[in-house]
TINU-188115 format. One line per field, with one value per residue (C-alpha): residue in three letters; x, y negated, z negated. Coordinates in nm, 2 decimals. Layout:
N
resn	(ALA_...)
x	(X_...)
y	(Y_...)
z	(Z_...)
***
This chain:
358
resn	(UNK_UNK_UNK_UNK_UNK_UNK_UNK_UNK_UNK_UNK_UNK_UNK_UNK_UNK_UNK_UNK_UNK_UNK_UNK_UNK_UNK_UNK_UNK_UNK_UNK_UNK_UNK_UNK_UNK_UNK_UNK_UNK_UNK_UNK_UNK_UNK_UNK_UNK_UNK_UNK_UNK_UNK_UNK_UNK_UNK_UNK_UNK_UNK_UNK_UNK_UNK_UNK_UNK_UNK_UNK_UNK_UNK_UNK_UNK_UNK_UNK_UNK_UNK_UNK_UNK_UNK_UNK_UNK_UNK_UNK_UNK_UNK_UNK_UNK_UNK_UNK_UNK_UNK_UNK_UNK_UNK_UNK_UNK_UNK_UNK_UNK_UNK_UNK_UNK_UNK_UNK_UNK_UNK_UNK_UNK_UNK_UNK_UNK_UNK_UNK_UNK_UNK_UNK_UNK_UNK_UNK_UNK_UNK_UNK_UNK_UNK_UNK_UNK_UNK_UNK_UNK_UNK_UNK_UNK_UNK_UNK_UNK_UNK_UNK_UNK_UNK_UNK_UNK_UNK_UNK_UNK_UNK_UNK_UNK_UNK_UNK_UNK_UNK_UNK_UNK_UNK_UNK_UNK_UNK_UNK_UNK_UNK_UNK_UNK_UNK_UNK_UNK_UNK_UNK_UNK_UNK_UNK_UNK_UNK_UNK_UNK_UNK_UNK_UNK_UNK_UNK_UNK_UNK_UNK_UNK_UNK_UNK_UNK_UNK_UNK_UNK_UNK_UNK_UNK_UNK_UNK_UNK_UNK_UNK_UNK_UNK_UNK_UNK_UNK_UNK_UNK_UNK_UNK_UNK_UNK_UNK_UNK_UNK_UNK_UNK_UNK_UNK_UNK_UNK_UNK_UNK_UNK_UNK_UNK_UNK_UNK_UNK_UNK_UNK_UNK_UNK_UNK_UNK_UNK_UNK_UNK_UNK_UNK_UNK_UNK_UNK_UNK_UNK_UNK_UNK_UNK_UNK_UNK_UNK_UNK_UNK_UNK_UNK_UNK_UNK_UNK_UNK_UNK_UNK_UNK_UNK_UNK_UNK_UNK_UNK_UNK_UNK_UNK_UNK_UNK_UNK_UNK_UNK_UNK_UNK_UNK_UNK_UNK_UNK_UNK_UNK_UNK_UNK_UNK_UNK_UNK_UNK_UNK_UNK_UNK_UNK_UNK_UNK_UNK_UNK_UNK_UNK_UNK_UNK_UNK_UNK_UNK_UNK_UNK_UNK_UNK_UNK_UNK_UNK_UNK_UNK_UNK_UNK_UNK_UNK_UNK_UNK_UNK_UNK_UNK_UNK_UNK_UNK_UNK_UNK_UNK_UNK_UNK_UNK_UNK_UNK_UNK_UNK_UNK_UNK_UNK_UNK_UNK_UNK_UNK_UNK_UNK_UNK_UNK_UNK_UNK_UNK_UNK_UNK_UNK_UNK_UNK_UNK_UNK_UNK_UNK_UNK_UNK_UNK_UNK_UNK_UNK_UNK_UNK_UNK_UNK_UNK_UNK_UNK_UNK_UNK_UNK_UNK)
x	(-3.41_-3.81_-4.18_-4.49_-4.71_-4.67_-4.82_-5.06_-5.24_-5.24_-5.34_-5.63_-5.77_-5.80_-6.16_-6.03_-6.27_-6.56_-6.54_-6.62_-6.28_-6.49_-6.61_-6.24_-5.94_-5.69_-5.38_-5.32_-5.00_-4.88_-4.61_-4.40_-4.15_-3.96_-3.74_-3.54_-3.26_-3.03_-2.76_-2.52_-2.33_-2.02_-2.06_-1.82_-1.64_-1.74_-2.13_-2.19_-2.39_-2.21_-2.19_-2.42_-2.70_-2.83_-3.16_-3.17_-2.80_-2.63_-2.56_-2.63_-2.83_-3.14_-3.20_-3.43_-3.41_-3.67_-3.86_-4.05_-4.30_-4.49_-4.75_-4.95_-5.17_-5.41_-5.64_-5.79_-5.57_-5.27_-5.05_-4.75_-4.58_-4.27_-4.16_-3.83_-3.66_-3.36_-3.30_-2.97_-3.20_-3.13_-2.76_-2.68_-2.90_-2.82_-2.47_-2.36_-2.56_-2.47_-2.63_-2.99_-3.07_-2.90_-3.28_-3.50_-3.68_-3.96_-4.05_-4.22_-4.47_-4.71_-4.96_-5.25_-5.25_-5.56_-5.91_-6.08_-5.74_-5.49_-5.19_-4.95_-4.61_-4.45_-4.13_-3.90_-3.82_-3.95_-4.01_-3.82_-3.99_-3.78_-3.86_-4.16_-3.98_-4.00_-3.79_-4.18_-4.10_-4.48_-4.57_-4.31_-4.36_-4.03_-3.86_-3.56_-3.52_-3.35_-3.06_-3.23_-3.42_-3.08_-2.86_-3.11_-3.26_-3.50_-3.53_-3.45_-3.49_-3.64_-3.94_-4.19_-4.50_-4.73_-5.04_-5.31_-5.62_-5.95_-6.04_-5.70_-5.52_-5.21_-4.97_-4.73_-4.44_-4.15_-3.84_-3.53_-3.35_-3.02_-2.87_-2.89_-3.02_-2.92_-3.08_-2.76_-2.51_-2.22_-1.98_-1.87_-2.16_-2.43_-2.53_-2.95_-3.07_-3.40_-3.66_-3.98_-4.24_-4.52_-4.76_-5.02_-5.32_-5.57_-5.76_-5.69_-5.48_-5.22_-4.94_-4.71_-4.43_-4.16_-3.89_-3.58_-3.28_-3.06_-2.82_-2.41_-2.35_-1.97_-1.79_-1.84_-1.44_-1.49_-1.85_-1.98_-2.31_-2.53_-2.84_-3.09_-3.41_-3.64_-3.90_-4.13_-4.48_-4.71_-4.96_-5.22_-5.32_-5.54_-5.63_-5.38_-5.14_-4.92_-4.64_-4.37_-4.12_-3.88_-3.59_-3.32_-3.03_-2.82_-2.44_-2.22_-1.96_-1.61_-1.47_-1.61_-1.66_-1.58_-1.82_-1.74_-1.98_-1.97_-2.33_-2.48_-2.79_-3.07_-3.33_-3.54_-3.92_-4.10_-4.42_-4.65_-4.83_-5.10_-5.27_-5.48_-5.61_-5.32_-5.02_-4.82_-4.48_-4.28_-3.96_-3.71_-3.46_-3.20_-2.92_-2.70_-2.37_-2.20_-1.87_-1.71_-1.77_-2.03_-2.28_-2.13_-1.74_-1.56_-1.23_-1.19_-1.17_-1.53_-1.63_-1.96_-2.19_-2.38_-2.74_-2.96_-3.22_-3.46_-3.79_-3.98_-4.28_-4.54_-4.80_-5.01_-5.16_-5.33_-5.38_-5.10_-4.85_-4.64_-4.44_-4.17_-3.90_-3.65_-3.40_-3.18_-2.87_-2.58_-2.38_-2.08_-1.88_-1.58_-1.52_-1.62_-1.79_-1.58_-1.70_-1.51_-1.17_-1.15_-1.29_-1.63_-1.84_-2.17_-2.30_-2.64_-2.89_-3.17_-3.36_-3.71_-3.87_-4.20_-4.32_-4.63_-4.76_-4.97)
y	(-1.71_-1.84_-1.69_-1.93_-1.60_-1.56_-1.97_-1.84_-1.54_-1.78_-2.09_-1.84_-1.84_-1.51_-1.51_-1.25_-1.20_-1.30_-1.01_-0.64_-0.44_-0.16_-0.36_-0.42_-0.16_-0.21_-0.04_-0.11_0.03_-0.18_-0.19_-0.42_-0.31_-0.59_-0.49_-0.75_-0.78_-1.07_-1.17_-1.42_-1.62_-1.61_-1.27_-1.16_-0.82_-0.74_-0.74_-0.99_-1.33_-1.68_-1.51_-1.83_-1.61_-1.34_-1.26_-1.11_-1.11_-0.84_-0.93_-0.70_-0.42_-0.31_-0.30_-0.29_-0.64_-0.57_-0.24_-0.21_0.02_-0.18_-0.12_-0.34_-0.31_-0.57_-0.58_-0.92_-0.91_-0.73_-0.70_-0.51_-0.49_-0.25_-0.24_-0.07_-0.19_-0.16_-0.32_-0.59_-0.87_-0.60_-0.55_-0.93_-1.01_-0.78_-0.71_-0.82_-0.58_-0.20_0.14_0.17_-0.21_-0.31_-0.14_-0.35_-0.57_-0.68_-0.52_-0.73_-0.65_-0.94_-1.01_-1.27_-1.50_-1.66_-1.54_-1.78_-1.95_-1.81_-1.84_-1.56_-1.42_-1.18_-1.04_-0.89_-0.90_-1.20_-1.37_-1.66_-1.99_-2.19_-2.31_-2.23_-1.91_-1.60_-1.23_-1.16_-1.30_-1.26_-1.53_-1.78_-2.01_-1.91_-1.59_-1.68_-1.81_-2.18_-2.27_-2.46_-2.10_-1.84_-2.03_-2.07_-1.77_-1.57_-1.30_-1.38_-1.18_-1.35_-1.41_-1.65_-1.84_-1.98_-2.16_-2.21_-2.41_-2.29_-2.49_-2.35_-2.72_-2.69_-2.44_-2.51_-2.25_-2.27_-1.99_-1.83_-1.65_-1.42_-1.65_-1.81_-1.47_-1.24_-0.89_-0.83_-1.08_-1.20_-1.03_-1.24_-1.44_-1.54_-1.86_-1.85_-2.02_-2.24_-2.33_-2.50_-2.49_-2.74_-2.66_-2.90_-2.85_-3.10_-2.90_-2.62_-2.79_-2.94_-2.83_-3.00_-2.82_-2.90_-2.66_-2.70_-2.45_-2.54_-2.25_-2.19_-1.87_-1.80_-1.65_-1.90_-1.89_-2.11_-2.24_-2.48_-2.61_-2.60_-2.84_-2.82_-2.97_-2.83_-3.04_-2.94_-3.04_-2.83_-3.01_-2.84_-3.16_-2.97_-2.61_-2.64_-2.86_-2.79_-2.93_-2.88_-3.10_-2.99_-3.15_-2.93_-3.13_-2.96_-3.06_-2.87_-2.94_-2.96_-2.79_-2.66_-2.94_-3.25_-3.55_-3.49_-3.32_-3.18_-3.20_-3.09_-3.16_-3.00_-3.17_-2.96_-3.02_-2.76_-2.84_-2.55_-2.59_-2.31_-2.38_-2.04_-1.79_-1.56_-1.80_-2.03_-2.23_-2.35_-2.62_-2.66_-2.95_-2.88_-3.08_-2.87_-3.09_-2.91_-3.09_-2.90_-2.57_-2.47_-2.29_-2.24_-2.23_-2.39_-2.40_-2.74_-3.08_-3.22_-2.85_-2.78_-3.02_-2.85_-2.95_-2.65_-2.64_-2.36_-2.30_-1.99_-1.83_-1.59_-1.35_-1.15_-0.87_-0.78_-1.02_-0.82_-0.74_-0.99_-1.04_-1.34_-1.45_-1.73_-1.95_-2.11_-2.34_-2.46_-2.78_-2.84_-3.19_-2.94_-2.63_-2.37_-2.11_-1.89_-1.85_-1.48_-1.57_-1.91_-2.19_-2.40_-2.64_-2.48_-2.15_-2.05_-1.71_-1.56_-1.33_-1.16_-0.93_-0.75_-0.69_-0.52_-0.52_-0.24)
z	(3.08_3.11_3.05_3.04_3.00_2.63_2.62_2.89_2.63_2.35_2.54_2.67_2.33_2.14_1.90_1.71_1.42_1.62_1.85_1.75_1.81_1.99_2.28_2.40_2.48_2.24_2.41_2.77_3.03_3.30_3.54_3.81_4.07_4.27_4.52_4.75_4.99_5.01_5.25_5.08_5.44_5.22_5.29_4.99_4.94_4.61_4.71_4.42_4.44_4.26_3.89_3.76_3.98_3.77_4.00_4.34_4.29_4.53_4.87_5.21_5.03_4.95_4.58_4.30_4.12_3.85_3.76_3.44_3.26_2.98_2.67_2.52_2.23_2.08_1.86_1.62_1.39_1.50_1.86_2.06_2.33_2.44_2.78_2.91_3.26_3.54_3.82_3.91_3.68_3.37_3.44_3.49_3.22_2.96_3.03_2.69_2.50_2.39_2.48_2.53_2.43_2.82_2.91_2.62_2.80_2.52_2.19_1.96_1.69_1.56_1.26_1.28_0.97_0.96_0.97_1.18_1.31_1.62_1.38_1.40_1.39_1.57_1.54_1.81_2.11_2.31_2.54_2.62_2.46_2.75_3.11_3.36_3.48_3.37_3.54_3.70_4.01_4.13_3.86_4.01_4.29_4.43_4.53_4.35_4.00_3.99_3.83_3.58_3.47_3.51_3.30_2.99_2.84_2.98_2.68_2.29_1.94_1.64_1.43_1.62_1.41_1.66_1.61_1.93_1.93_1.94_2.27_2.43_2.47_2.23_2.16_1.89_1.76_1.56_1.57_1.41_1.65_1.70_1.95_2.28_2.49_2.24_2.09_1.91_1.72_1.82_1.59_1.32_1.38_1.11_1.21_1.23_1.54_1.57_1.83_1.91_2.17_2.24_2.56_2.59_2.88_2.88_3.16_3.39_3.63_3.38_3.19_2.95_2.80_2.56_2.40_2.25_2.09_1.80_1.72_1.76_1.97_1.90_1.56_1.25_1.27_1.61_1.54_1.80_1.79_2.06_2.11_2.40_2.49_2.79_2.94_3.20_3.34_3.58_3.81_4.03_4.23_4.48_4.50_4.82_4.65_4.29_4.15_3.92_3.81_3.49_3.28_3.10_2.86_2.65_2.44_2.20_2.00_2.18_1.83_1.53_1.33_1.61_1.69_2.01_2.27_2.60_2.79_3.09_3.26_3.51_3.70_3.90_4.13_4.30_4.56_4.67_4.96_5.02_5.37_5.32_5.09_5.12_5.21_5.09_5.13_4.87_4.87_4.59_4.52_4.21_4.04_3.79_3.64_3.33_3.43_3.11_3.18_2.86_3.04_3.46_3.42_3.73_3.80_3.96_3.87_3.86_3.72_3.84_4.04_4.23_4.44_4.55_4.74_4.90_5.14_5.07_5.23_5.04_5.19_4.94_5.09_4.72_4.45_4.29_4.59_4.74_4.99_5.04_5.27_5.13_5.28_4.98_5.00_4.76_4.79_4.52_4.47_4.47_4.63_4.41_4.66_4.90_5.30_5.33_5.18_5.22_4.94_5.01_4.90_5.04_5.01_5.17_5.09_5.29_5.07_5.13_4.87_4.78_4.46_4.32_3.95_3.82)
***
């Protein structure tokens, strides 16, 4: 569900007119391979992780959770990008979607609209607007994505007009999207969706983000509203020491047409800790309640309440190969997990992975 690197190109600042075409590329190719292996204690039969884990998701094998082959073009006054993928990320994530769009994992097309201004729209495949997290597990702090990033989106399709400053400090867009995570409509849907994102960076050690969703993602025979407001902020107190700490609330209408609103609610703070050039350790500490079942259904009486929480280590033997080893635990107010065949209330991961972008 999350991607800060579209912010992270405009934030950059692109001059645009003031720089000949000819002294930059305009197309570029790049590529990213993640493999991982996870061993889920619950050790279940089927091979698959909790289904609200979409990343890293297959237990006691090796697999490929993301591989993708990318192009980029750019130029001052126009841009593209197209990049096909597999990997267990693609099947979890695009599982709703037919034929050769399951394997989409950006297309997008976009037009500057300002001369001496970084206003533009692009039209596409995007980028998620929502969360820190983005299925480039390299560009994470942790191996694993947190709850708070799987369960929004990390993909959408829409139109997107974004204006950046000149001095790189704000970000502001607005969009109309398909859905929630959506390239194709839910049949008998035509409900247009809407978004916003505000980054603000008052230096290079601080981000502020805020992103919301407005949209209904059922057939207008059952239409149910959907409202949801992301929150995050990104602070790089030392060059040893970051932190991020992130908010997500969302309702929706308990019928089409009712007052009435079922909510859930994410809290979530990361802490890096990089003792040396090449290493670092990173904790987690999650909260994820959606007692009605919107987003994660449980079949219990408190639905799900669930605390997570996760230690990772990262090696990088090349500024763009990793290596990582996670330890990651669940604990539900019910019992909602299964140890073998019998029901739990924990559930615990190990995970390691290497990844390399090229």
């Amino acid at each position: 569900m999350k991607n800060i690197l579209m912010a992270g190109m405009l934030l950059a600042g692109m001059d645009g007119f003031a720089q000949d075409d000819s002294t930059r590329s305009s197309l570029t190719v790049s590529g990213y391979l993640e493999g991982y292996y996870t061993y889920d204690l619950g050790r279940p039969s089927h091979h698959n992780s909790p289904s609200f884990v979409y990343s890293h998701n297959r237990h006691n094998e090796v697999n490929l959770n993301l591989g993708l082959i990318k192009a980029a073009y750019q130029k001052s006054n126009a841009r593209a990008n197209f990049a096909l993928a597999t990997g267990t990320y693609m099947n979890a994530n695009y599982a709703t979607e037919p034929g050769v769009l399951k394997h989409i994992y950006e297309a997008n097309a976009g037009i500057r609209l300002a001369r001496r201004k970084n206003i533009w729209i692009d039209v596409g495949v995007l980028p998620s607007h929502l969360g820190f997290e983005s299925a480039i597990g390299k560009d994470n702090w942790t191996l694993t994505r947190s709850l708070f990033a799987e369960n929004s989106p990390y993909f959408e399709t829409g139109a997107k007009l974004s204006y950046a400053s000149d001095n790189g400090n704000w970000l502001v867009s607005g969009l109309v999207l398909n859905g929630w995570q959506r390239i194709q409509r839910v049949d008998g849907n035509n409900t247009p969706a809407f978004g916003h994102q505000v980054t603000y960076k008052p230096n290079s050690r601080v981000t502020f983000n805020s992103s919301s969703f407005i949209g209904n993602d059922k057939p207008d025979s059952i239409k149910q509203m959907r409202y949801f407001h992301n929150l995050y902020g990104i602070f790089q107190l030392t060059d040893q020491l970051g932190i991020t700490a992130g908010l997500d609330i969302g309702a929706e209408q308990k019928a089409k047409g009712s007052n009435d609103y079922n909510a859930w609610y994410t809290p979530v703070m990361i802490i890096q800790l990089s003792p040396a050039a090449k290493h670092s350790i990173t904790a987690r500490g999650e909260y994820y309640q959606d007692k009605s079942g919107v987003i994660i259904a449980a079949d219990t009486p408190d639905g799900f309440r669930t605390w997570g929480y996760s230690l990772n280590y990262d090696f990088w033997a090349l500024p763009n190969a990793i290596w990582r080893v996670e330890a990651r635990g669940f604990s539900s107010k019910d019992k909602i997990f299964k140890k073998g065949t019998e029901p739990s209330a924990t559930n615990y991961f190990l995970t390691t992975s290497i990844a390399v972008a090229f």
